[in-house]
SERO-754889 format. One record per atom (N, C-alpha, C): z negated, y negated, x. Coordinates in pm, whole numbers, padded with zeros to 5 digits, always signed. Layout:
<recs>
ZYX...
</recs>
This chain:
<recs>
+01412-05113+04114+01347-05052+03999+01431-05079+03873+01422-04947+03815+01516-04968+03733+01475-05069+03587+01585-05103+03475+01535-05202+03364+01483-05137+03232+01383-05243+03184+01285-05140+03081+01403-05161+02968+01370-05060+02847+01405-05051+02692+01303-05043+02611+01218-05030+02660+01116-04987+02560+01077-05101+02468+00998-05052+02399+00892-05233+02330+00800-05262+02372+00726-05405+02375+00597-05419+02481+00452-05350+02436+00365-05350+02484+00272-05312+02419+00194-05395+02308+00125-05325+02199+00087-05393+02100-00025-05485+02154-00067-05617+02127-00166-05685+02137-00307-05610+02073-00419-05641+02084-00517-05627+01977-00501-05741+01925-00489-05815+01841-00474-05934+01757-00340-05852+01673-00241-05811+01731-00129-05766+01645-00196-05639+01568-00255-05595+01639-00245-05458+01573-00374-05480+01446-00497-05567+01513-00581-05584+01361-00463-05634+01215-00371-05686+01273-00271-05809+01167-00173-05594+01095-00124-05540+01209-00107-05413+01164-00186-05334+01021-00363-05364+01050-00373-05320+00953-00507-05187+01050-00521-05188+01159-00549-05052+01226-00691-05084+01199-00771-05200+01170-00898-05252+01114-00982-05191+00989-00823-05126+00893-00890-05186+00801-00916-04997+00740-00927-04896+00789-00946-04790+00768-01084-04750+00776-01162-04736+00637-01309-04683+00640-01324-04587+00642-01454-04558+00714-01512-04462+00736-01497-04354+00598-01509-04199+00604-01542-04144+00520-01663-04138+00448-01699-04080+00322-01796-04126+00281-01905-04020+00330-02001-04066+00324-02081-03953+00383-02222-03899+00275-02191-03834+00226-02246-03772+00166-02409-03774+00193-02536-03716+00105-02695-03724+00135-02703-03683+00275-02735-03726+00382-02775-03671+00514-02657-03696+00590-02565-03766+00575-02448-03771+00679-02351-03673+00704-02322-03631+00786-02234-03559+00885-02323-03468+00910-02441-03483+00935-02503-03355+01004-02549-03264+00892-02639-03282+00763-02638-03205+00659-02501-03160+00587-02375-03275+00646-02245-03150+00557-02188-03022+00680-02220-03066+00796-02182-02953+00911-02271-02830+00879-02389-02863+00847-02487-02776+00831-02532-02696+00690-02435-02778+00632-02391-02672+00491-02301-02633+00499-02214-02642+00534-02042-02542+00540-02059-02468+00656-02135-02500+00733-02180-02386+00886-02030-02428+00949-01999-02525+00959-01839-02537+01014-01850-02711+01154-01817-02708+01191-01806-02825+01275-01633-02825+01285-01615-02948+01250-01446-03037+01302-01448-03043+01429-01408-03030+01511-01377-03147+01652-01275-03184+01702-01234-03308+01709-01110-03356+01709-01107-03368+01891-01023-03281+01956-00959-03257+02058-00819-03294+02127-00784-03389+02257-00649-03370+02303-00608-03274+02322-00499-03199+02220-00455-03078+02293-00339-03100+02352-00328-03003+02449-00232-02995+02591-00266-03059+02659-00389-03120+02666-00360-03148+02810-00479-03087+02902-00365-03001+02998-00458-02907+03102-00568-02945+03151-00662-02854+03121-00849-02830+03200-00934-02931+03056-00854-02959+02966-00901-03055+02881-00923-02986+02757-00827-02965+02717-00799-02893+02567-00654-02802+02511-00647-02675+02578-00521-02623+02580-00580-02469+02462-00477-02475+02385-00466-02335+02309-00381-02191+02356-00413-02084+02371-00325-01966+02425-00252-01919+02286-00161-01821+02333-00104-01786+02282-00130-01727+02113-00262-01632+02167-00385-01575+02102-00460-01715+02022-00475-01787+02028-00515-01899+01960-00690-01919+02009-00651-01888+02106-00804-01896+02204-00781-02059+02256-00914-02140+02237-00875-02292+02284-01028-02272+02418-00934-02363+02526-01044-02340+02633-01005-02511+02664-01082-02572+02780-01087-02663+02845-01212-02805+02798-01242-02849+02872-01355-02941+02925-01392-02985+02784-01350-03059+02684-01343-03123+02527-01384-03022+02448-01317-02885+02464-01317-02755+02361-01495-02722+02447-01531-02735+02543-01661-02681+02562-01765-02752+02500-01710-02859+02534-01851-02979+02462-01847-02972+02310-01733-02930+02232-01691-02889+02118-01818-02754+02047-01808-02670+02158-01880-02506+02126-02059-02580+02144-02095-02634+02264-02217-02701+02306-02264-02788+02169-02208-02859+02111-02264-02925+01967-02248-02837+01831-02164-02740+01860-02159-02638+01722-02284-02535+01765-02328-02505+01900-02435-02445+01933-02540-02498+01873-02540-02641+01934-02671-02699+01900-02710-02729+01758-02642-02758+01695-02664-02751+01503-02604-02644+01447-02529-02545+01455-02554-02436+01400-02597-02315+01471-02625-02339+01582-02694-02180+01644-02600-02105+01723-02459-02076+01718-02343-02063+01721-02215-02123+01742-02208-02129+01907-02079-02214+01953-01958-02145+01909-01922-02055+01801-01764-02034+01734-01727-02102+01670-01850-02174+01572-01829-02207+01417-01744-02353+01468-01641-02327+01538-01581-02476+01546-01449-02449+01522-01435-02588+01428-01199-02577+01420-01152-02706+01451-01066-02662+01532-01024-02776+01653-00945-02853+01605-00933-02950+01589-00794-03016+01523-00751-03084+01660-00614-03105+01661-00530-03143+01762-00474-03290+01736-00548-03401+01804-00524-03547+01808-00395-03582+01859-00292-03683+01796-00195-03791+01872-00257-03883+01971-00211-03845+02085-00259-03913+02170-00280-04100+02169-00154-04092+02060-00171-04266+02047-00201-04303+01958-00325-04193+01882-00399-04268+01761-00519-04126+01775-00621-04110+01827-00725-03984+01830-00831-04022+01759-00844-04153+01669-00911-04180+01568-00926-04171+01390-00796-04091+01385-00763-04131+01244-00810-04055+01172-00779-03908+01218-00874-03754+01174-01037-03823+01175-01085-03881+01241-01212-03897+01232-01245-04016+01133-01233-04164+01121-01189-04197+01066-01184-04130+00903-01083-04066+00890-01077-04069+00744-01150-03940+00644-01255-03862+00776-01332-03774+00723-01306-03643+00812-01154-03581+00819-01091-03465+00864-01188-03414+00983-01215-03500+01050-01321-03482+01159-01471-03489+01182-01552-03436+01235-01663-03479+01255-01698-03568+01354-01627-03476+01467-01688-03585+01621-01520-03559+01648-01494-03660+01785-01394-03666+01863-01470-03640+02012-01391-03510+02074-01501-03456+02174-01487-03580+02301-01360-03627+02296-01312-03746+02415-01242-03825+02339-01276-03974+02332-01151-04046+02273-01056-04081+02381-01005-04196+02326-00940-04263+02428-01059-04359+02504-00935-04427+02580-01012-04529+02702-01081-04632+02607-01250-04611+02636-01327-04708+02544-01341-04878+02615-01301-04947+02520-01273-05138+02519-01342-05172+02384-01351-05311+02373-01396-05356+02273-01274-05342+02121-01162-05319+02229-01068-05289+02120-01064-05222+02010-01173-05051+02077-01132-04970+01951-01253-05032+01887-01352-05074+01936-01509-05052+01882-01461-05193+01789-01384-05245+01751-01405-05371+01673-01271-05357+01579-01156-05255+01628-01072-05216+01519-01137-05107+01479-01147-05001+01467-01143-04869+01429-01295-04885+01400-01309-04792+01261-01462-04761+01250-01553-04647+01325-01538-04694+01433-01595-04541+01544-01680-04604+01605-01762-04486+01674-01888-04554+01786-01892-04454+01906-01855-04504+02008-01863-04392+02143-02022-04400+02140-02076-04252+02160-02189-04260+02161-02297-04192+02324-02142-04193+02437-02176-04098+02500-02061-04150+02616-02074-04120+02750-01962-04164+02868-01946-04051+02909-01842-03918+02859-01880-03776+02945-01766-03778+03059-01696-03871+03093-01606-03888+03212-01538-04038+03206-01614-04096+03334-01593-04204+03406-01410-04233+03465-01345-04325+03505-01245-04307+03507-01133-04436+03536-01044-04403+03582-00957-04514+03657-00821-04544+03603-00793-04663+03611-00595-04673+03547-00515-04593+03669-00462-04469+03616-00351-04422+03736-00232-04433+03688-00170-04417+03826-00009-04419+03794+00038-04307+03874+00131-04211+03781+00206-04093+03825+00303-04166+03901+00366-04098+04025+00521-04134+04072+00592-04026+04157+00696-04011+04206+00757-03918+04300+00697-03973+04405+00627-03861+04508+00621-03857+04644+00706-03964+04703+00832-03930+04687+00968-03959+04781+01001-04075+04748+00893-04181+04630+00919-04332+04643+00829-04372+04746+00707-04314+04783+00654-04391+04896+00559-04493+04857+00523-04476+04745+00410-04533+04693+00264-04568+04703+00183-04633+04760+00075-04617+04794-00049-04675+04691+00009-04796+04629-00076-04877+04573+00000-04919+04447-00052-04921+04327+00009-05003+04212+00040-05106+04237+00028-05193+04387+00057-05331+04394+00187-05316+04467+00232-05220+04454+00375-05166+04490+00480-05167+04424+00397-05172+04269+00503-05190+04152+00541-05273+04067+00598-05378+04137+00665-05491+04122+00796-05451+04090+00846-05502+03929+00991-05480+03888+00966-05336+03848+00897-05239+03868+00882-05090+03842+00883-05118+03703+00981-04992+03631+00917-04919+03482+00839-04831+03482+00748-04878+03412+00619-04820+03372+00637-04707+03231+00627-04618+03224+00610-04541+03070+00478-04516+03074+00457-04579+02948+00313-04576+02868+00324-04591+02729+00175-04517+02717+00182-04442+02552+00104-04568+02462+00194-04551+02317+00148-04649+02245+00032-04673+02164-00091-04623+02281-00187-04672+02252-00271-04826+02243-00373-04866+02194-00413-04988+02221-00469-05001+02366-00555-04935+02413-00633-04937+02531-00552-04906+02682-00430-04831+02689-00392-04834+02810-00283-04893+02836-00223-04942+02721-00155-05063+02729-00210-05172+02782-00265-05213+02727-00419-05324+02760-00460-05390+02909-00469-05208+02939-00517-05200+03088-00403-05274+03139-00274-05181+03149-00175-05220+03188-00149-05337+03203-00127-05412+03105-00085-05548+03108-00199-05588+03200-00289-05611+03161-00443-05655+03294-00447-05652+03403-00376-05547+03453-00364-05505+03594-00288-05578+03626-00149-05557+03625-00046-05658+03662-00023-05786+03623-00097-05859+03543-00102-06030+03502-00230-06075+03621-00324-05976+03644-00436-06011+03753-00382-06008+03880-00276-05904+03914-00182-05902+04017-00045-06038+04050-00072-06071+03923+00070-06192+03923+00185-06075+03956+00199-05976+03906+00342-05899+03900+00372-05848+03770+00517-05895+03819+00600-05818+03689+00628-05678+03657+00638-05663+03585+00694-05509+03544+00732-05451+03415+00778-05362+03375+00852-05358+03270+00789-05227+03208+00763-05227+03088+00694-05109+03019+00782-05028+02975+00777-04981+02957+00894-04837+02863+00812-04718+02740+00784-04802+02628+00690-04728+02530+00678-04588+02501+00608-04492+02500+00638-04375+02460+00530-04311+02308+00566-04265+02229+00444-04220+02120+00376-04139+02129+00439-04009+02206+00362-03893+02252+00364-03859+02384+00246-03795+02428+00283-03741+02573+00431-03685+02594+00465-03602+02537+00568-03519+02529+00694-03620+02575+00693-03744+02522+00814-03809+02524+00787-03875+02669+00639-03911+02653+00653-04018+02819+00674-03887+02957+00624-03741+02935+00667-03715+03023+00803-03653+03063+00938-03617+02923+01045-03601+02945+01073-03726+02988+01093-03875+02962+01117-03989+03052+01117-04013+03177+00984-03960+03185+00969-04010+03340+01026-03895+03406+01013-03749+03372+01070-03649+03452+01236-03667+03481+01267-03744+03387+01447-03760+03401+01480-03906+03444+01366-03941+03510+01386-04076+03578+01438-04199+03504+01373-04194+03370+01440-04311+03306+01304-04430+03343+01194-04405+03379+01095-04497+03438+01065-04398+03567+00959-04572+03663+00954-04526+03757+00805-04452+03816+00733-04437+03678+00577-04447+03713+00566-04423+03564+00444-04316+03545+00373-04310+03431+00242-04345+03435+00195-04449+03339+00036-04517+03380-00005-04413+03217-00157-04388+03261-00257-04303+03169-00381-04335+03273-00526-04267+03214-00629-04259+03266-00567-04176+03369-00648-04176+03498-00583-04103+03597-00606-03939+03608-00743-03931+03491-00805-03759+03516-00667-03710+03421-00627-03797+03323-00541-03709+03237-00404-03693+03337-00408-03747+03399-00241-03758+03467-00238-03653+03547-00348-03651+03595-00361-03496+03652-00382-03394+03645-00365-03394+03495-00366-03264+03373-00252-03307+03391-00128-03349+03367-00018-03339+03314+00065-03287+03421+00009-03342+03532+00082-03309+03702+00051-03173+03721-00063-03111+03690-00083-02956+03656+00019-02931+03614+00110-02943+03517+00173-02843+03429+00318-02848+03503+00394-02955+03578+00459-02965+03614+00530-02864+03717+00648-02802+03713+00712-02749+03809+00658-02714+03995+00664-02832+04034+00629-02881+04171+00535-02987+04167+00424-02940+04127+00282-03063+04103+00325-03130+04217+00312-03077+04363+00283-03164+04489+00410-03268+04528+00493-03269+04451+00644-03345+04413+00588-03503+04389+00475-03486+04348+00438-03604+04226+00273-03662+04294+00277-03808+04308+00164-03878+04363+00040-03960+04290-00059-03967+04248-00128-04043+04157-00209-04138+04221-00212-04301+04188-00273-04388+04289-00309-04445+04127-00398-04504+04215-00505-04574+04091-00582-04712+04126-00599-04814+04003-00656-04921+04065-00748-04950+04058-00869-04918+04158-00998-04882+04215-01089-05020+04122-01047-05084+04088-01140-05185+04047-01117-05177+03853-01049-05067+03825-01022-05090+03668-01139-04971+03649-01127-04965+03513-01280-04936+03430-01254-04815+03303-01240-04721+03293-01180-04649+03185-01300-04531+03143-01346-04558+03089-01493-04473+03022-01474-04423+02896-01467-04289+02884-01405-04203+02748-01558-04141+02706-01574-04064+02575-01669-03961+02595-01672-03967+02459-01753-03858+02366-01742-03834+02193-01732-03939+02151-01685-03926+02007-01675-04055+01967-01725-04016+01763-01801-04077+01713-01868-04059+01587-01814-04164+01503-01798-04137+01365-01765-04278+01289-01870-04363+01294-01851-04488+01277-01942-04605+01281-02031-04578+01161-02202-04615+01190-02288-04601+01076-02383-04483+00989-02321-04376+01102-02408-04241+01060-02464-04229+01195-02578-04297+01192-02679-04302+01296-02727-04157+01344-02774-04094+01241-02848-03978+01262-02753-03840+01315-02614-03859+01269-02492-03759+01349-02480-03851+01522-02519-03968+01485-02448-03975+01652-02566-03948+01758-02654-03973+01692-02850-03914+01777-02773-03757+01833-02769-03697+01711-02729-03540+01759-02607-03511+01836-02526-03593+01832-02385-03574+01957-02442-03654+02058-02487-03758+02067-02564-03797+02194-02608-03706+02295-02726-03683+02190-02845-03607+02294-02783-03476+02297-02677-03409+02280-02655-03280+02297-02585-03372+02411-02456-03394+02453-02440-03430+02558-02504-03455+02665-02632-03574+02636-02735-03545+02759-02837-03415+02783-02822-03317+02756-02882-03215+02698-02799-03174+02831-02684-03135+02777-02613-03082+02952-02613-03130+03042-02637-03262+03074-02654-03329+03169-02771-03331+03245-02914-03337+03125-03024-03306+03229-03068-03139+03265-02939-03078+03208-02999-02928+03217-02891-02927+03369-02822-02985+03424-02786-02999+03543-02901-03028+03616-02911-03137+03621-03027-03226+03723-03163-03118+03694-03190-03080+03625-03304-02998+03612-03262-02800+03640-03180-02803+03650-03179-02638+03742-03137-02554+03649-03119-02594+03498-03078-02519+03368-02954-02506+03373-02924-02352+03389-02791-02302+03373-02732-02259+03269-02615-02190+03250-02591-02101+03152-02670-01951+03117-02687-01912+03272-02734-01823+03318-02914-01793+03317-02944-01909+03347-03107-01873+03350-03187-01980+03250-03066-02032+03124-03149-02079+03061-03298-01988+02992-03235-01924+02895-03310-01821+02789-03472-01780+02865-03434-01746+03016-03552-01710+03075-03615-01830+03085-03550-01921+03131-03646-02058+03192-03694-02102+03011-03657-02067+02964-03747-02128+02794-03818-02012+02742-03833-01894+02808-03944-01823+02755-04067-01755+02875-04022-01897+02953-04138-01910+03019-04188-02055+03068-04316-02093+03033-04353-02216+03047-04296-02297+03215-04272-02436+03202-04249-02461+03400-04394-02537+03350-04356-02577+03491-04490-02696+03537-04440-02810+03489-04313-02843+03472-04217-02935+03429-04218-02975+03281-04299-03082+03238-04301-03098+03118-04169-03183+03027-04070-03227+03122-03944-03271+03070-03882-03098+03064-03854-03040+03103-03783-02902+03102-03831-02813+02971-04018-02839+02969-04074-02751+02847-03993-02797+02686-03986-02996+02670-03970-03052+02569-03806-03030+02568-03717-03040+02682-03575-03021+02644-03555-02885+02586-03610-02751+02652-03571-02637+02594-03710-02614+02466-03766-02690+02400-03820-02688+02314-03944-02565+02287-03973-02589+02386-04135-02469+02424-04216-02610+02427-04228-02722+02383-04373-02822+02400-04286-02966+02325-04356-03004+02264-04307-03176+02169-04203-03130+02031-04135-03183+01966-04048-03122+01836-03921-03217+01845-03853-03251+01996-03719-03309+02017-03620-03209+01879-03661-03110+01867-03571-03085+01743-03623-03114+01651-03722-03108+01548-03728-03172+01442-03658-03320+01461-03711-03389+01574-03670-03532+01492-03524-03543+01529-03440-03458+01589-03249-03445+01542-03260-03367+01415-03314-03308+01383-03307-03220+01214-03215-03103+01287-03286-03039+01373-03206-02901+01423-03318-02820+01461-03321-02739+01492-03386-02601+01558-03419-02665+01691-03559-02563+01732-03612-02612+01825-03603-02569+01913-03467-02487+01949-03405-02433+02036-03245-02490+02037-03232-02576+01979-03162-02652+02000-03021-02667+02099-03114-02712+02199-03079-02735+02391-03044-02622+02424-03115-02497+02379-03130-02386+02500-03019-02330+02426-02973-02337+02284-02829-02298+02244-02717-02343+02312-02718-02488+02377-02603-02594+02358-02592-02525+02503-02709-02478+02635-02623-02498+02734-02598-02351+02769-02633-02273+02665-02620-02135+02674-02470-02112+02655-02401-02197+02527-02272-02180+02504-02233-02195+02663-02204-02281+02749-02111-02291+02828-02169-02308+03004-02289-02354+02985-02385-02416+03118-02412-02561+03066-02445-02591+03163-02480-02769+03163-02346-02828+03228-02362-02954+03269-02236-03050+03238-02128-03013+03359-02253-03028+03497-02176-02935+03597-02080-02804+03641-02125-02735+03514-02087-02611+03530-01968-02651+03423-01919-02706+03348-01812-02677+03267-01723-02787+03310-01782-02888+03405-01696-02960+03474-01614-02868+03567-01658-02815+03656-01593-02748+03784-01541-02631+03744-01557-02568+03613-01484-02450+03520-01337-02493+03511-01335-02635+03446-01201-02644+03352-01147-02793+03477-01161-02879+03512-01129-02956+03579-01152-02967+03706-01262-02907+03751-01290-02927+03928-01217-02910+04060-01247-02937+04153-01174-02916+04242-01105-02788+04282-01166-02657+04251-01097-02557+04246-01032-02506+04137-00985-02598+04048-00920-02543+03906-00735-02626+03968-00662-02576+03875-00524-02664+03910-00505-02790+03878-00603-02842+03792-00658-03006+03808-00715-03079+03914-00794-03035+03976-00826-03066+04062-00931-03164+04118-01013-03219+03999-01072-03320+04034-01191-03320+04111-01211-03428+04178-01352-03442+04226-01476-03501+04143-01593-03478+04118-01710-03501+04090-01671-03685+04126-01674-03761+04189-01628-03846+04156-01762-03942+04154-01684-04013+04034-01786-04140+03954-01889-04048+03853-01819-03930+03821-01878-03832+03748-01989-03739+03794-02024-03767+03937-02160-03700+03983-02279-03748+03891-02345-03680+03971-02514-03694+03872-02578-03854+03954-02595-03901+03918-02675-04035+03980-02767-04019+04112-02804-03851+04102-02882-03878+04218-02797-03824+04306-02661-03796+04302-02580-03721+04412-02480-03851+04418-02480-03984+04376-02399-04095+04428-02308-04149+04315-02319-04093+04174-02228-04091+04076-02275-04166+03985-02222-04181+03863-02300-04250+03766-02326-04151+03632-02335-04077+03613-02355-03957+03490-02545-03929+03469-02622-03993+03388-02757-04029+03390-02804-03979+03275-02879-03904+03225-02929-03869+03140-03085-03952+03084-03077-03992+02967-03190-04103+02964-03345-03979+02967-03446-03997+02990-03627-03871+03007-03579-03793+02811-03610-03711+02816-03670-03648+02715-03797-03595+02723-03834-03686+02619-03966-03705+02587-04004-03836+02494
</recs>
C-alpha cells in the first residue's frame, strides 16, 4: 500500500481551538424561521449537490434526488407549494455554514451526526432520514473484503469533522495502521483515488454509492463497510428555534407515517376527503384534531407534503432504491415493522 501525503484529520478539540464553535446562529427575527419562510413565500434548503439519487441539477436547472424531495415536502407543507424552494449547494466538508449564518433555512441531510457537530456548530439534527455505515470504495481487482484488510492502505477522506473521526475509530479499535490522504472536496478525493494516488475512499457508504454511480465502470469498484459503525444523517435546523424544528420534524415523520399508513402520492387527496375508521390517518391528513394549528401551518398541511412527492418509501426507491443506478437497499432504513429502524412517533 502505497505512502500517505496528505494531513491527518482534524481532532474535535483542534478544530473548537480553530474557531468552528464559535459561529452564531442567525438572528431570528418575531416567529423564527417559520414566520420569515412564510413571509417571503420562499424556503432555503441547503442540499449536497452532485451527489447521485441525492441532489443532482440538469442541465435545464431542474434539481431532482432524495434531499431535493424532502426539500419540495417542507416547502409543501408551510407554503402550500413544493416549487417555492432555492437550493443552495453545500461543501461537503463544511454543510453547516449556509445554515449557520442565516443563508439557509434547513439542511435537507447533513453530515454524519456525532456529538461533534452538535457541540461545535450551532445546529440541531432534528430528524434520522437515512441510517448508515463507514464504507470504503476500492478496485474489485484488490480483493478486498473487509476494512480489516486495510492495513498500511491510503485512505482518501474528506476534511470533514465526522468521517474523519469515524475513520480514525475504526482503525485505532482495529489496532491498524493506515494512512489518510486529505481531500476538501468530493471532486478532489475522487480524481485521487481514480488515479490511484490512494487505495480506498472512506465516506458514509450510501454516498459512496452515489459516487460509484457516476463512475465509468461502476462494477470496476467494491464498497465494504464496517457493520458495527453508526452514521445517522437527516435535516438539520439551527440550534434554538424550537418552533422551525417542530415543523421540519414532523413533516419528515409525516412521510414516514404516510408510508406505514397506506398514504401515497397518489391516493392521498382522496383518502383526506374521505373520513377512515383510522383516527391517526383522520388527524395526520387533518380532517379531525388541529396538528396544524399547533405547527402554525394549514390544516392540510401533511396532505400537501406527501402529495409533493409520496411518503418516505416512495421517494426512497424513486431516487436511491434498488432499481435506480444507486442502488440501495431499504436496509436499516425500512419501516420498523418490516425489520428496519425508520419509526414515526402516533400523531395525535
Amino acid at each position: 500500500m502505497r505512502k500517505a501525503t496528505g494531513r491527518s484529520p482534524m481532532t474535535l478539540a483542534a478544530a473548537m481551538v480553530a474557531g468552528l464553535g464559535t459561529a452564531s446562529p442567525a438572528a431570528e427575527g418575531e416567529g423564527g424561521t417559520l414566520a420569515q419562510v412564510q413571509a417571503e413565500g420562499r424556503l432555503a434548503c441547503g442540499v449536497n449537490a452532485g451527489l447521485a439519487g441525492f441532489a443532482t441539477v440538469d442541465a435545464n436547472g431542474v434539481w431532482s434526488g432524495f434531499e431535493v424531495e424532502f426539500c419540495r415536502a417542507l416547502s409543501a407543507a408551510v407554503l402550500g407549494d413544493p416549487a417555492l424552494v432555492d437550493f443552495l449547494p453545500l461543501p461537503v466538508n463544511d454543510r453547516y455554514a449556509d445554515l449557520v449564518q442565516g443563508a439557509a433555512d434547513v439542511v435537507a441531510r447533513g453530515g454524519a451526526w456525532s456529538i461533534g457537530p452538535d457541540v461545535v456548530r450551532d445546529v440541531d439534527l432534528v430528524a434520522t432520514s437515512y441510517y448508515d455505515q463507514l464504507g470504503f470504495l476500492l478496485p474489485v481487482e484488490l480483493g478486498v473484503s473487509s476494512p480489516k484488510e486495510l492495513g498500511q492502505a491510503t485512505i482518501c477522506v474528506l476534511g470533514d469533522l465526522t468521517t474523519a473521526a469515524a475513520l480514525d475509530d475504526y482503525f485505532r479499535a482495529a489496532a491498524i495502521t493506515y494512512q489518510p490522504l486529505s481531500a476538501q472536496t468530493d471532486a478532489e478525493a475522487r480524481t485521487l483515488y481514480l488515479a490511484d494516488e490512494c487505495d480506498a475512499y472512506a465516506r458514509p457508504a450510501a454516498e459512496l454509492h452515489a459516487v460509484r454511480a457516476t463512475f465509468e465502470l461502476p462494477l470496476a469498484h467494491v464498497i465494504v463497510t464496517d457493520p458495527a459503525s453508526r452514521v445517522p444523517s437527516g435535516p438539520v435546523v439551527r440550534e434554538g428555534d424550537d418552533r422551525w424544528a417542530n415543523v421540519v420534524r414532523w413533516t419528515y415523520m409525516a412521510l414516514l407515517a404516510g408510508e406505514e399508513l397506506g398514504i401515497t402520492s397518489a391516493n392521498v387527496r382522496e383518502m383526506a376527503a374521505t373520513a377512515s375508521t383510522n383516527p391517526e390517518v383522520n388527524r395526520l391528513l387533518g380532517t379531525e384534531g388541529d396538528i396544524g394549528t399547533l405547527l402554525g401551518l394549514a390544516q392540510d398541511w401533511a396532505v400537501n407534503a406527501l402529495a409533493a412527492g409520496g411518503n418516505y418509501g416512495e421517494i426512497f426507491e424513486r431516487n436511491i432504491g434498488e432499481n435506480t443506478p444507486i442502488g440501495l437497499a431499504r436496509g436499516l432504513n425500512a419501516l420498523w415493522t418490516r425489520g428496519g429502524l425508520q419509526y414515526a412517533p402516533p400523531f395525535r
